[in-house]
C-alpha positions, 0 to 999 in steps of 0.5 A: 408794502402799503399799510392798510387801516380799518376805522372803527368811527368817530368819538367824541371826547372833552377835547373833540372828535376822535377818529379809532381805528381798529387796535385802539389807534386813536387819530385827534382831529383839531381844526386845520389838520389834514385829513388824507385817505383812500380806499385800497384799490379793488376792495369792497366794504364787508359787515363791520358786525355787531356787538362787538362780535365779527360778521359770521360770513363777512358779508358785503354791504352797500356803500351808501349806508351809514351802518356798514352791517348786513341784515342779521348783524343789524337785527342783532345790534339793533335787538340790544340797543335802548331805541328797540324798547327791549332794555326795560330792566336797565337799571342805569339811569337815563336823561331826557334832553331838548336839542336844536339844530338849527331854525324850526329843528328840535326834537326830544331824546333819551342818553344815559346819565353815564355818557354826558353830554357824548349823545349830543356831540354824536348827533350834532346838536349845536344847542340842548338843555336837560329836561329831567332824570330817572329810570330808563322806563320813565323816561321813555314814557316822558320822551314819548309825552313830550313829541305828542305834547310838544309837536317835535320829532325824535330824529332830525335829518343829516341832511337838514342839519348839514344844510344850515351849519354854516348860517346859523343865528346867534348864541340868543337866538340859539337858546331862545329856540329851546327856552320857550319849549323847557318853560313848556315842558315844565307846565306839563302834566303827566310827568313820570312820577320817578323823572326829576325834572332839571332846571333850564341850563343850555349848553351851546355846541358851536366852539366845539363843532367849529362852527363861527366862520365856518365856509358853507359846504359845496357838497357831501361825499354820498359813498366811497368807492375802492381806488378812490380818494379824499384830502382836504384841511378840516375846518368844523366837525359836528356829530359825524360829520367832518367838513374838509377845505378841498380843491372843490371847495367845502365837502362833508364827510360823513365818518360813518361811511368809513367804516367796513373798508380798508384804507390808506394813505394817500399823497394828494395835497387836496382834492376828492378822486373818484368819490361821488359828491352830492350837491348841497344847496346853502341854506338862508338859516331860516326855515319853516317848521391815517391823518 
């Protein structure tokens, strides 16, 4: 009987992204090794819960989306996260971070000091620098002072990312991208008072992510579909992302979309069956504003 395996998403540790599996199996993903599954024929993808409780009524969820959860389980999860502004009373404290993505791509955000640097891997930042520390409030108020003040947005596109990784500038050009806005936000006024601000110290992604000589994707996998199949050799990883050498060339998968099915492992050496794949246009780099 074919073993069955439920994946739980991607983690980011010191040494890289991890795939977990429901159990606690943890599968490592180093540059090179093979990434093989498939989705058991005739399943659907159910609500994956929330909060650490199961979906009451197992409801099935799109295959398109990257929460895997249905309406309620989604109100719930979403009801007890910092982003819902519904934590004021969190006495953990929180940094306040300015991240690049690439050309004309920074936004401001919030993570809580406990987590590192687990934020910016998470979401694919290939530069960021701290901007200050303190209660979770302040720095809310300050993440909100800096998107007015700054002209900067509070999340990048998937999309946008994906379409200049493998064209990015130099490690200078990277940094000087956030140095000129840090400088910025230091001449501010209305700074919360309880927010320590943080010297300018930028930390670069891409040895992590496998970004140098990476080979520009071809495609992004948009959902899986029972009976279906990828494998591919992994050649970079950045936030969910992992981007796998296929017989179709460079695809991205997006781990989210794991999540809420059941899966297996599969024989093919390399290739995508029966997945839909969404062309990606390569970008110049430079724009405006289981296993």
């Amino acid at each position: 009987m074919r073993q069955v395996w439920a994946c739980s998403g991607l983690r980011w540790s010191g040494d890289g992204p991890v795939l977990v599996w429901s159990g606690g199996r943890e599968s490592p993903l180093a540059r090179g090794r093979r990434v093989a599954f498939g989705v058991v024929d005739g399943g659907v993808r159910t609500c994956v819960g929330a909060r650490g409780n199961a979906c009451a009524v197992r409801a099935v969820v799109s295959a398109r989306g990257t929460g895997a959860r249905c309406e309620d389980c989604a109100r719930l999860d979403r009801a007890h996260s910092v982003a819902a502004d519904t934590m004021a009373d969190d006495p953990r404290p929180y940094r306040v971070y300015l991240a690049w993505f690439g050309p004309g791509m920074v936004k401001v955000g919030i993570t809580r000091v406990e987590r590192g640097s687990a934020r910016l891997l998470e979401q694919g930042a290939v530069t960021f620098s701290w901007l200050g520390q303190g209660p979770l409030m302040a720095a809310r108020r300050a993440e909100e002072l800096l998107r007015a003040a700054l002209g900067v947005p509070d999340r990048i596109p998937y999309a946008a990312k994906r379409a200049v990784r493998a064209a990015l500038p130099g490690p200078e050009q990277r940094i000087a991208g956030i140095r000129e806005l840090h400088a910025r936000v230091g001449r501010l006024d209305n700074w919360p008072e309880s927010l320590r601000r943080e010297p300018f110290e930028p930390v670069d992604h891409t040895d992590v992510f496998g970004l140098d000589g990476m080979p520009p994707a071809q495609g992004v996998v948009s959902e899986l579909v029972a009976g279906g199949a990828i494998s591919g050799e992994l050649c970079g990883a950045a936030g969910p992302d992992l981007h796998l050498v296929t017989g179709r060339g460079v695809l991205v998968l997006d781990t989210r979309l794991l999540t809420g099915w059941e899966l297996t492992g599969v024989t093919e050496e390399s290739g995508v069956r029966a997945f839909p794949v969404r062309d990606l246009p390569v970008e110049s780099g430079v724009q405006d504003g289981l296993f």
